[in-house]
Steps between C-alpha positions, in 0.01 A plus 500: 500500500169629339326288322541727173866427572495140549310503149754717343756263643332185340454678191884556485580137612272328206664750227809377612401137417375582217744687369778250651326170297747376283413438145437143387637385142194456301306742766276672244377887564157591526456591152585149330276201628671243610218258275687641175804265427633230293615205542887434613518123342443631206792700458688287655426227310546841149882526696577143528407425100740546156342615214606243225685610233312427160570637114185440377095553552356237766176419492274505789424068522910430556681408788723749371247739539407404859867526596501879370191624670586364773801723512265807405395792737220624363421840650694667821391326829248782553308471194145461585522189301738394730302555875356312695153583572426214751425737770337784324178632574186411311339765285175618659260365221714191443228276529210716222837492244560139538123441434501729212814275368316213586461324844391129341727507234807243444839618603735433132777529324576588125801294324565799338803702538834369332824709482823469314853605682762692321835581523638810506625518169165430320469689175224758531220590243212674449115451495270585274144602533476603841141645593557577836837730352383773766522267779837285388766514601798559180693251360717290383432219697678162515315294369567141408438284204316256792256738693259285636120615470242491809374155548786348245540196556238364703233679333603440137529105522668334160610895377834593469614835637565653169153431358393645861670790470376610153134382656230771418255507764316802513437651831713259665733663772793269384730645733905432426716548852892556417710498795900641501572306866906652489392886445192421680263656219131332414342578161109401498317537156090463453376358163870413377495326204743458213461529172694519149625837563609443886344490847205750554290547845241699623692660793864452667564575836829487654609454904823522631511280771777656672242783597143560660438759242170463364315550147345901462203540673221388284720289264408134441719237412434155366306453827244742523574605868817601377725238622754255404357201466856237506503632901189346566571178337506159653763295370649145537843645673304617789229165579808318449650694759174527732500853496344757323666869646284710285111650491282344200328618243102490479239535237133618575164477343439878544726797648414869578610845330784523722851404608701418809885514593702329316245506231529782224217395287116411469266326334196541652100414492410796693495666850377232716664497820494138595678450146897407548692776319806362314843503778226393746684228735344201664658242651344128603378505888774390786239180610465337169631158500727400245630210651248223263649655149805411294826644522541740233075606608631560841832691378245755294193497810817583771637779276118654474535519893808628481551768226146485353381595123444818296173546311680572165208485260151410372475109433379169642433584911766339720753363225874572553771474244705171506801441268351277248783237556398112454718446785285640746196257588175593426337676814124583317276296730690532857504858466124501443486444796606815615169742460487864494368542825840368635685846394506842657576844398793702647601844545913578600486594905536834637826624437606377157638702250509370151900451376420430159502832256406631201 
């Protein structure tokens, strides 16, 4: 045999191993990375829950509550929300747009975000005064006599929630989060306020969280990246649990003119590239111990390894939204002790094709 032929005969001898591989469940194809995935506990865990029955709006600070979001899938498993991003690359200038955000600064979180859960048969009604009308999203929406403001009650010590509500505070983002956990529908509202002729807010925004489908490019919503904000949220269901199976939500001193996937939105300083753009993803590096803080610190500091956080708009640098529930321990000083530095950038590997649509 010529060596041409032996060559031809090897040739034909690999294609048939090749070709005669089986295909592994799970095996994934060149053109999805294999680093793109969520997590199977948590669906698991989505499968194995009830979702309570309840007749009338629960607020956020109830065991009842905890028991219904626990029950909750927010998002399909393939939401970017919903990936892990433990393994995915870093973004080439991760280190210049963590110094831009600031390397020395304190890791924090805001007490910010409360939420009210509806049933299905909530009466609907409509806002008034909407600025943003362009970017809202129509309503009715259902709306409660008890939608909690941001930062109610922790942040409004000795003030009931009606004199709260009817609060005028300016500028003040004052953000109202309405959640519909049995037709899986979120309602998010920025400046909400409520006055002698009804409710009235600044913009609406409204997610189905059935579906990956996005806002229209270049619409805000009561974030200004865009994005729900009650996603994002850390709340006492999950640090009782130990587990947080969802990307965070951050705020930075500065962002640039631009937006990244999932993001549909900016508010920007300028063109600087080492400036996060809002959707930019970072996560907290593999080798940072977490083993000296509390419980519910560690739940939130493994879940920043895990699924990571959004930059979702302009604020304090490094503070993420926690449910402002006086069940949940304060956590200020600990996670001070997290610093900027501590964070990296990522970018989705080679590969990944965005699920969520517009």
């Amino acid at each position: 045999m010529t060596v041409c032929h032996r060559a031809f005969a090897l040739l034909l001898v690999v294609a048939a191993l090749v070709t005669s591989t089986p295909q592994v469940s799970g095996q994934t194809n060149e053109r999805t990375s294999p680093e793109v995935k969520g997590e199977p506990a948590r669906l698991e865990r989505l499968k194995a829950a009830k979702m309570p029955q309840f007749d009338k709006p629960v607020l956020f600070n109830t065991p009842e509550a905890d028991a219904i979001c626990a029950a909750l899938e927010v998002f399909p498993p393939d939401n970017p929300w919903n990936l892990v991003i433990a393994d995915w690359p870093l973004h080439p200038d991760s280190k210049k747009i963590v110094a831009a955000i600031g390397a020395d600064k304190p890791f924090r979180h805001n007490t910010d975000m409360s939420f009210v859960l509806v049933p299905p048969a909530q009466k609907k009604i409509h806002l008034k005064s909407i600025a943003y009308a362009d970017e809202s999203d129509k309503g009715p929406f259902p709306v409660p006599d008890n939608v909690p403001i941001e930062g109610w009650p922790l942040s409004y010590k000795g003030q009931t929630l009606e004199a709260v509500q009817r609060k005028n505070e300016g500028d003040a983002d004052r953000h109202a989060i309405v959640v519909d956990p049995v037709n899986r529908m979120l309602y998010e509202f920025y400046q909400m306020r409520k006055t002698d002729g009804g409710w009235q807010a600044a913009q609406a925004s409204v997610f189905d969280l059935k579906s990956n489908r996005l806002r229209p490019d270049g619409w805000t919503s009561s974030d200004a990246a865009g994005l729900p904000i009650f996603p994002a949220v850390v709340r006492h269901d999950e640090l009782k649990r130990g587990s947080i199976d969802h990307a965070l939500r951050v705020t930075v001193p500065r962002s640039r003119k631009e937006y990244v996937y999932p993001a549909t939105h900016h508010a920007g300083h300028g063109k600087d590239k080492d400036l996060p753009r809002m959707g930019e993803r970072l996560r907290l590096r593999r080798d940072f111990d977490v083993s000296g803080f509390s419980q519910h610190a560690q739940t939130i500091l493994k879940a920043l390894k895990k699924y990571g956080m959004f930059v979702a708009d302009n604020g304090i640098a490094w503070a993420v939204s926690v449910a402002p529930d006086p069940r949940i321990a304060p956590m200020h000083e600990e996670l001070r002790k997290v610093k900027g530095s501590d964070f990296e950038v990522v970018q989705a590997p080679p590969g990944y094709k965005p699920t969520a649509t517009r």
